[in-house]
C-alpha positions as CSV (number, residue, x, y, z in Angstrom):
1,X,-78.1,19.7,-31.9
2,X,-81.3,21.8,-31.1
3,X,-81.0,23.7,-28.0
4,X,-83.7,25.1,-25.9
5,X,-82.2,28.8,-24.6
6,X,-83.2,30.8,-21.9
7,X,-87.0,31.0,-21.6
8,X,-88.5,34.7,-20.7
9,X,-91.4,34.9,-18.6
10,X,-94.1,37.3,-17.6
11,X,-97.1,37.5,-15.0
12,X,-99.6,40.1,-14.5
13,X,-99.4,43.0,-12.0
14,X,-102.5,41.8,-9.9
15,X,-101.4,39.5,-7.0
16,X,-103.6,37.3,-5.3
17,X,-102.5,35.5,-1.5
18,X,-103.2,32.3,-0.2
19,X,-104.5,34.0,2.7
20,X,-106.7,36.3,0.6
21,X,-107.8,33.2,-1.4
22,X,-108.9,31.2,1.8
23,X,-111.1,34.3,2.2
24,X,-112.7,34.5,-0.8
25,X,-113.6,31.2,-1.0
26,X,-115.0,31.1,2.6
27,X,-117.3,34.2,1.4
28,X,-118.4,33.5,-2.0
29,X,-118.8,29.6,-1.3
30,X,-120.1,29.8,2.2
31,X,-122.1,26.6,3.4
32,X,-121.7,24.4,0.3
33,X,-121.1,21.1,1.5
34,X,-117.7,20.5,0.0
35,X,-115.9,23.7,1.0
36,X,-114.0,22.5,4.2
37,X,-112.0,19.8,2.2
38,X,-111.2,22.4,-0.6
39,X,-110.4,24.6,1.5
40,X,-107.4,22.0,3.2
41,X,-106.6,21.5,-0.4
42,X,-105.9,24.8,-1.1
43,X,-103.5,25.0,2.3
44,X,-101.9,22.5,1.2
45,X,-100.7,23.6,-2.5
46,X,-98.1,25.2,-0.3
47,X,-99.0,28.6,-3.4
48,X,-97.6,31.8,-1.3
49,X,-99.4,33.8,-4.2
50,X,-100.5,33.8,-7.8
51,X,-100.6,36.8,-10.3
52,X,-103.9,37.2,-12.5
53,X,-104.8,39.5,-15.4
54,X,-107.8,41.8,-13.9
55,X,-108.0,42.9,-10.3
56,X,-109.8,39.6,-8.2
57,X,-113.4,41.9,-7.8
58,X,-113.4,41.4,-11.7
59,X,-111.8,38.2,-12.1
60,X,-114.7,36.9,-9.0
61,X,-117.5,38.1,-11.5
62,X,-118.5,36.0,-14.7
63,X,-119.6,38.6,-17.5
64,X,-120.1,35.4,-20.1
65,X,-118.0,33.7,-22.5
66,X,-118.2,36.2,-25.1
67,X,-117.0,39.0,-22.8
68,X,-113.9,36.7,-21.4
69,X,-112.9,35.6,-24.5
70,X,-112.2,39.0,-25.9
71,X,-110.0,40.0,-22.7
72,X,-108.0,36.6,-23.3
73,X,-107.4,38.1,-26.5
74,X,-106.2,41.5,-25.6
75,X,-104.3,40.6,-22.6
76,X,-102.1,37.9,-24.8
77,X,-102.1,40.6,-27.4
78,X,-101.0,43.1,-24.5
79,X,-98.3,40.6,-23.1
80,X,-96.9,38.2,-25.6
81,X,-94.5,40.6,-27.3
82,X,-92.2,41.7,-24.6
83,X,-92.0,38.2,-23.5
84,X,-91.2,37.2,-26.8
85,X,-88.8,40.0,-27.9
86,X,-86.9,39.1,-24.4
87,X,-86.5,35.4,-25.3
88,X,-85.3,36.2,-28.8
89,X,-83.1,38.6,-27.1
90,X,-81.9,35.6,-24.8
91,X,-81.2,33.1,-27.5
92,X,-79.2,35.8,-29.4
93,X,-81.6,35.8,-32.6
94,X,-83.8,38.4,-34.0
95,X,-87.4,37.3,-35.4
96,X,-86.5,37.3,-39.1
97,X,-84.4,34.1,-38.0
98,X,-87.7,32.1,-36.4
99,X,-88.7,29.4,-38.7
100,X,-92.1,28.2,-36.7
101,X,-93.8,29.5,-33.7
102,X,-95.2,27.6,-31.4
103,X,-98.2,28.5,-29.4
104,X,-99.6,27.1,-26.8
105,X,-102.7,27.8,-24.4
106,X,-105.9,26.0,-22.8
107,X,-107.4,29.3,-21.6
108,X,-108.9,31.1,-24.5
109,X,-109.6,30.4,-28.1
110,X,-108.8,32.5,-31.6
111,X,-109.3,31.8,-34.8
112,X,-106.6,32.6,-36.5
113,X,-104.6,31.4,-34.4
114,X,-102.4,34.3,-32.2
115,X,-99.8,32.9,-34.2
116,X,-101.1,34.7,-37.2
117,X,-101.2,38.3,-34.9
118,X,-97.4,38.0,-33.7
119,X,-95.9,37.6,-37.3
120,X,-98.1,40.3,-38.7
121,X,-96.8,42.8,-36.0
122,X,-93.5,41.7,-34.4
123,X,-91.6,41.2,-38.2
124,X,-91.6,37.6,-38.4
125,X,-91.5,36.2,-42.3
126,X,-94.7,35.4,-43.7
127,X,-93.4,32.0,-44.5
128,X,-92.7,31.1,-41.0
129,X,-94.5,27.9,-39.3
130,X,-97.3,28.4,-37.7
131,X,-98.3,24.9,-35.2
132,X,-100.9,26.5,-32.1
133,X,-101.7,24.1,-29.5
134,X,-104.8,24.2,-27.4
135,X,-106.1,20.9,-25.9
136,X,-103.5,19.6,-24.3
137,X,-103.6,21.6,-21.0
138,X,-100.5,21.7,-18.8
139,X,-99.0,19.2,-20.6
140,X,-98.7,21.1,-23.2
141,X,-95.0,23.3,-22.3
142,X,-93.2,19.9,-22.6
143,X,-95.3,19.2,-26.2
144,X,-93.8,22.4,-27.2
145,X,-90.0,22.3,-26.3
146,X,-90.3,18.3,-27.7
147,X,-92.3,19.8,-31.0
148,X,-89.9,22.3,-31.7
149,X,-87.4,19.2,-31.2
150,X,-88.6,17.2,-33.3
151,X,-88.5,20.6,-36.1
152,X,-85.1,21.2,-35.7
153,X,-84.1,17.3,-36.2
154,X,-86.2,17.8,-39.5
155,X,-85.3,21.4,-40.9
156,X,-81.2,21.4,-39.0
157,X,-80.4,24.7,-38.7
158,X,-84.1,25.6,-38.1
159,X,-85.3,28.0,-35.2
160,X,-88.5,27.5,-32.9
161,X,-89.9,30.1,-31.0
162,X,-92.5,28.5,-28.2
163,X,-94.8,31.0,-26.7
164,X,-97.1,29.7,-23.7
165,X,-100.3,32.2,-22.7
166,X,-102.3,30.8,-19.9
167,X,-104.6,33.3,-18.2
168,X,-106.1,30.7,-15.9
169,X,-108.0,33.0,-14.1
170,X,-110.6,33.7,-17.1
171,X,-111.5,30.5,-16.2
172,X,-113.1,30.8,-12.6
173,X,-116.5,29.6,-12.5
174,X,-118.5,31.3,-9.5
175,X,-121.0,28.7,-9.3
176,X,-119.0,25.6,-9.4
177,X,-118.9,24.4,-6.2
178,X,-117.0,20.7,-7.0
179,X,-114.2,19.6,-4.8
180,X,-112.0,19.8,-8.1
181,X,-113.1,23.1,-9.3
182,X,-112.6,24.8,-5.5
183,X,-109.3,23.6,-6.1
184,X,-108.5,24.5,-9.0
185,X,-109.6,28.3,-8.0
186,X,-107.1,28.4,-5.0
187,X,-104.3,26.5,-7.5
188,X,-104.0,28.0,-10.6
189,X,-102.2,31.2,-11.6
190,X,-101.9,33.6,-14.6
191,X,-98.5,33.9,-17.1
192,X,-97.1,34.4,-20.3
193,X,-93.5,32.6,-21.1
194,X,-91.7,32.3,-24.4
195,X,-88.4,30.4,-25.3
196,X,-86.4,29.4,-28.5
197,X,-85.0,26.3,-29.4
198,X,-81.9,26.4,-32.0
199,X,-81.4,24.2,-34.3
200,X,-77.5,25.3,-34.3
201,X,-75.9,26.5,-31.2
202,X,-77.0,28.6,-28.1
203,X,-76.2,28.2,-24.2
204,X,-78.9,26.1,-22.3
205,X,-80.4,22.2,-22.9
206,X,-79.0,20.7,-26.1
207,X,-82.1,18.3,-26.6
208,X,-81.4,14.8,-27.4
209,X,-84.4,12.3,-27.2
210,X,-88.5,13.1,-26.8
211,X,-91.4,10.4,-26.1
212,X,-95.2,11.1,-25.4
213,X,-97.4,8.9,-23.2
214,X,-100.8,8.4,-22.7
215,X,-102.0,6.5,-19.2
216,X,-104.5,4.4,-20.5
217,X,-108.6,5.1,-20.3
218,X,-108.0,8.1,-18.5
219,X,-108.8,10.6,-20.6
220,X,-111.7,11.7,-18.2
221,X,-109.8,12.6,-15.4
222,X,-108.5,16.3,-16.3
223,X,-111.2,18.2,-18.2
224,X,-113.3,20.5,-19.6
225,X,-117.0,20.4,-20.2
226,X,-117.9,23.4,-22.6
227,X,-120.7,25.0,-21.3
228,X,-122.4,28.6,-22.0
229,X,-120.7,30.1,-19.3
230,X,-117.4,29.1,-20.9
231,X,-114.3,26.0,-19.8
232,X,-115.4,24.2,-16.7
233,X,-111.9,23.1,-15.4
234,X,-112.8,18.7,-14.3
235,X,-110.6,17.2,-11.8
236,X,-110.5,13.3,-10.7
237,X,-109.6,12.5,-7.4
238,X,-107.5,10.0,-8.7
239,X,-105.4,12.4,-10.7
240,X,-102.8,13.1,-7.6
241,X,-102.2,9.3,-8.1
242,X,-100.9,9.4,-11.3
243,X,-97.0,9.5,-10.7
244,X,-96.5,6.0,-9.4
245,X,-97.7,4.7,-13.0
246,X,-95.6,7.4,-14.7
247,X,-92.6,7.0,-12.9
248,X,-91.7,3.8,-14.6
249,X,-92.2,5.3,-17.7
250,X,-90.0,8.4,-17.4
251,X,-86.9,5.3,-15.7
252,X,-87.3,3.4,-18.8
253,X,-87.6,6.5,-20.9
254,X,-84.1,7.5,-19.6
255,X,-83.1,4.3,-19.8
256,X,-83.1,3.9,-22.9
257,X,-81.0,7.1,-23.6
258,X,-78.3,5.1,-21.4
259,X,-79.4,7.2,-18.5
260,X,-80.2,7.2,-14.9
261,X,-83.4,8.9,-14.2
262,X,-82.7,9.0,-10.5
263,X,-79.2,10.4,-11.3
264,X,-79.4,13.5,-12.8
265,X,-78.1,17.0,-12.9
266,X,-81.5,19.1,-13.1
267,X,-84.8,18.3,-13.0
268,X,-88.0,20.1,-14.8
269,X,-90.6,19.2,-13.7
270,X,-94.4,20.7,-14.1
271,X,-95.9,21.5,-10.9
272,X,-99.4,20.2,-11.1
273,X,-99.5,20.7,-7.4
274,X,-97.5,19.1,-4.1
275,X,-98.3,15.5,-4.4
276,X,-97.1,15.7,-8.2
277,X,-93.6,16.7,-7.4
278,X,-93.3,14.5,-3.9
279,X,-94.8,11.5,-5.0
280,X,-92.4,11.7,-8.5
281,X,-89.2,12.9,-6.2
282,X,-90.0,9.6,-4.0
283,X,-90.9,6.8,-7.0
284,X,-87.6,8.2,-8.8
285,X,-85.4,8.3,-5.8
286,X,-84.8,12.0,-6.2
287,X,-83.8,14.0,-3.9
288,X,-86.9,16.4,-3.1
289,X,-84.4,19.7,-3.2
290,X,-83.5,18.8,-7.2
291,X,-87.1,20.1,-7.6
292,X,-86.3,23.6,-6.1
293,X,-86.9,24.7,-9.4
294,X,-90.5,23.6,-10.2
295,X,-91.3,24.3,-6.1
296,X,-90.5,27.5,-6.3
297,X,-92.9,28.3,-9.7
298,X,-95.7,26.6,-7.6
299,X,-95.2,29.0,-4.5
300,X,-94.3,32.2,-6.2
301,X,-96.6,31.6,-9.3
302,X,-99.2,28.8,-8.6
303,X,-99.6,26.2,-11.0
304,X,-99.7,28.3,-14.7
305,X,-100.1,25.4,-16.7
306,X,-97.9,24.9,-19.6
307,X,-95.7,27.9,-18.7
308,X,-94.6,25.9,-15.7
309,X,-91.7,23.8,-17.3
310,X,-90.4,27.1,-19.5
311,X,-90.4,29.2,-15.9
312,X,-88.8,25.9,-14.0
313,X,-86.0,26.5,-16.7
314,X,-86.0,30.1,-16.3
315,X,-85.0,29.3,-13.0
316,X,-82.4,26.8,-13.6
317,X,-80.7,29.7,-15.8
318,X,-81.1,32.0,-13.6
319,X,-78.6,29.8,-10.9
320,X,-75.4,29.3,-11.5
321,X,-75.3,27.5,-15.2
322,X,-74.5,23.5,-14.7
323,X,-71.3,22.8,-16.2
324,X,-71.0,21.6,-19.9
325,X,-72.5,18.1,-20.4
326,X,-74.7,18.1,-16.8
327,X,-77.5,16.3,-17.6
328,X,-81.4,16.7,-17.3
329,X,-85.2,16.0,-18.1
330,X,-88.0,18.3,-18.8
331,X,-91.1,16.6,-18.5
332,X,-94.9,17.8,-18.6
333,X,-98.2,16.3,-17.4
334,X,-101.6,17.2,-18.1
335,X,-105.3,15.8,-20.0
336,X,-105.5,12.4,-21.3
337,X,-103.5,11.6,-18.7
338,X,-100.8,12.7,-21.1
339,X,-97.1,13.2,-20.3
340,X,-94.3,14.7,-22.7
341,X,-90.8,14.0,-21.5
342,X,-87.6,14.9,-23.1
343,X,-84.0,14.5,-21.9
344,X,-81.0,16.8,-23.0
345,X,-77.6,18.1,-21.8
346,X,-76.4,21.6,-20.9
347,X,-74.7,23.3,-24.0
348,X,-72.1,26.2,-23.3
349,X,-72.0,27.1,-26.9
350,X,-73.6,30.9,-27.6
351,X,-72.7,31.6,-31.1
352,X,-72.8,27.6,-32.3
353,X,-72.1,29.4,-35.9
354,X,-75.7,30.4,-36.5
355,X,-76.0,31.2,-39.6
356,X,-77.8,34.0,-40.7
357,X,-76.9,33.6,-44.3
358,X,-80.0,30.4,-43.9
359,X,-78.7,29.0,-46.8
360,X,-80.2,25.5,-45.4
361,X,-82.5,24.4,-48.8
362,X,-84.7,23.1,-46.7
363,X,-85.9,26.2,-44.9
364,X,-87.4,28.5,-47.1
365,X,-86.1,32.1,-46.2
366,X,-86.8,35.5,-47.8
367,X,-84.3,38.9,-48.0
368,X,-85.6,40.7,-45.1
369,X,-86.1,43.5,-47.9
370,X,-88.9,41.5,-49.4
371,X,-90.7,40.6,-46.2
C-alpha cells in the first residue's frame, strides 16, 4: 500500500513578527480606509511569526514581475535540494529509486518546469515522471500526496517524490489596499517541504482512499488577477464560511471508507487561517486540541500554502508515532473552492521489501551506469 513517509521541511532565515507586521502595515498603509479591520484580522490569525526569503525592506519594495520571478527561481533552486535529499533520506530511498516528482507551487512560474532542474542536478533518471502543479493554490499539498496515490495504485512498487515551494512573500503587493489582500500580507509565510510516498513499505500514512471536491460556483472567491506588477492574491469574505459546507463532505467521504470522521487518530489539516480549523473542529465534533498539529504550522510558520499539510505531518512524526493501524485524514483547501482529502492508517513497516532490483515491468528503470 503506498505510504506517505516523513516529510522534510525548510523556511528561510529572515523572520518576520506579528508585532513587527502590525507595524508595517500601520506605516506603509496609513489612512486607507480599510486598514483598522485588517489590521483585527491579522491579530486574530493568532501567526507568532512567519519566515520569508529576502530581508522585509526588500520583500516591502516591488522591483516588477520580471525581477521577482527570477528570485522565485533561484531561491527554490537555492532551497529545494536539501529539503529533498532530507526526505529521500527519511523515506530510506536514494533518487535513482523516484519514479515521478511532483511539484507544486502558486508563487512563481518556470517553464520547464523546476522539475526538469532537480533531475538534471540531484541524479534522478531521465525517465522519471515529471507532473508540476501550479493553480491550485493551498489546496494543492493534499493534490499531491492524493496524486502520488493514485501513481503508486497504478505503477505498485512505484515511488513519488512531492516537493512543495511557496515563497508567498514574492507576492506582496504594496499598493493593494483590499481587506483581503491586507490580510493576506499579515497571513502568509514562506517554505519549502518535500515528502515521498512508497508504493512498497516505509513507516508513516499507508494511504487508502482519495476524493476531490469542488463547492459549486465559487471559483471566484480565492484568486489571482494577473496583472503587470505580477499575482494579486483575491479573497472573498465569504471564504471563512466555507467549512460548514465541507464538513459534510469530508463525514460522508469517511464514511464511506467505514469510518468515523469525528473519531479519528490524527488529523491534517491545512491551516488557511483560525476560523478554518475551529469552525471544521466544531462541524466534525473534533476535539480542537487534535489540530495541535496544523495550529502550530499556523503560529510558528503562518499559513505557507500547500506546504502546510506536509509540515502538519512533519509534526505528527515528530511526536510520539501513533501505534500501527491509528487512523487519520489529510485534507487540503484552496481556489475553486477546491478540497483534496485522503484517509490512510499509520504503517510501522521501514523496509516493506523495497525493491531496488525495480524489476516491476511496468516502471521503466535504467542501470544507474547508463543514467
Amino acid at each position: 500500500m503506498p505510504t506517505l513517509c516523513k516529510p522534510s521541511v525548510g523556511v528561510p532565515e529572515h523572520v518576520v513578527t506579528m508585532e513587527e507586521t502590525l507595524d508595517f502595515a500601520r506605516t506603509l498603509h496609513a489612512g486607507k480606509e480599510q486598514l483598522p479591520l485588517a489590521l483585527r484580522l491579522i491579530e486574530n490569525t493568532g501567526v507568532r511569526k512567519r519566515h520569508i526569503v529576502q530581508p522585509i525592506e526588500q520583500a516591502l519594495r516591488h522591483p516588477g514581475f520580471e525581477e521577482r520571478n527570477r528570485i522565485y527561481e533561484v531561491e527554490s533552486k537555492k532551497r529545494c535540494p536539501e529539503v529533498i535529499e532530507q526526505a529521500l533520506a527519511n523515506a530510506g530511498v536514494a533518487a535513482l529509486d523516484i519514479d515521478a516528482i511532483i511539484y507544486v507551487s502558486c508563487t512563481g512560474f518556470l517553464m520547464p518546469s523546476l522539475t526538469a532542474w532537480l533531475i538534471n542536478t540531484m541524479g534522478f533518471r531521465s525517465d522519471t515522471r515529471q507532473i508540476p502543479i501550479a493553480q491550485l493554490g493551498c489546496a494543492a499539498g493534499g493534490a499531491a500526496i492524493n496524486r502520488a496515490h493514485d501513481f503508486c495504485t497504478a505503477y505498485p512498487g512505484g515511488n513519488v517524490l512531492i516537493v512543495s515551494c511557496e515563497l508567498c512573500s514574492l507576492c506582496y503587493q504594496p499598493d493593494d489596499d483590499g481587506v483581503g489582500s491586507l490580510l493576506s500580507d499579515g497571513l502568509f509565510g514562506d517554505a519549502v517541504a518535500a515528502a515521498v510516498v512508497r508504493g512498497r513499505g516505509g513507516v508513516g500514512i499507508a494511504l487508502e482512499r482519495n476524493a476531490s471536491y469542488l463547492i459549486p460556483n465559487t471559483e471566484d472567491w480565492i484568486s489571482y488577477a494577473v496583472r503587470a506588477t505580477g499575482f494579486h492574491f483575491q479573497l472573498d469574505r465569504r471564504v471563512p464560511g466555507t467549512m460548514e459546507p465541507l464538513a459534510p463532505v469530508l463525514r460522508q467521504f469517511t464514511s464511506d471508507h467505514g469510518w468515523d470522521v469525528g473519531k479519528l487518530d490524527f488529523y491534517l489539516i491545512h491551516a488557511g487561517g483560525p476560523r478554518i480549523l475551529d469552525d471544521l473542529a466544531k462541524f466534525l465534533d473534533v476535539d480542537r486540541e487534535m489540530f495541535r498539529h496544523s495550529w502550530a504550522t499556523l503560529t510558528e510558520y503562518g499559513n505557507i500554502a500547500s506546504a502546510v499539510v506536509l509540515d502538519a505531518a512533519r509534526r505528527l512524526f515528530d511526536e510520539e508515532p501513533p501505534p500501527p493501524g491509528a487512523s487519520g485524514i489529510v485534507a487540503g483547501f484552496g481556489p475553486g473552492i477546491t478540497a483534496e482529502m485522503a484517509v490512510g492508517s499509520w504503517s510501522d513497516d521501514p523496509l516493506g521489501v523495497l525493491d531496488l532490483t525495480r524489476d516491476d515491468a511496468s516502471i521503466p528503470h535504467r542501470d544507474p551506469e547508463l543514467v
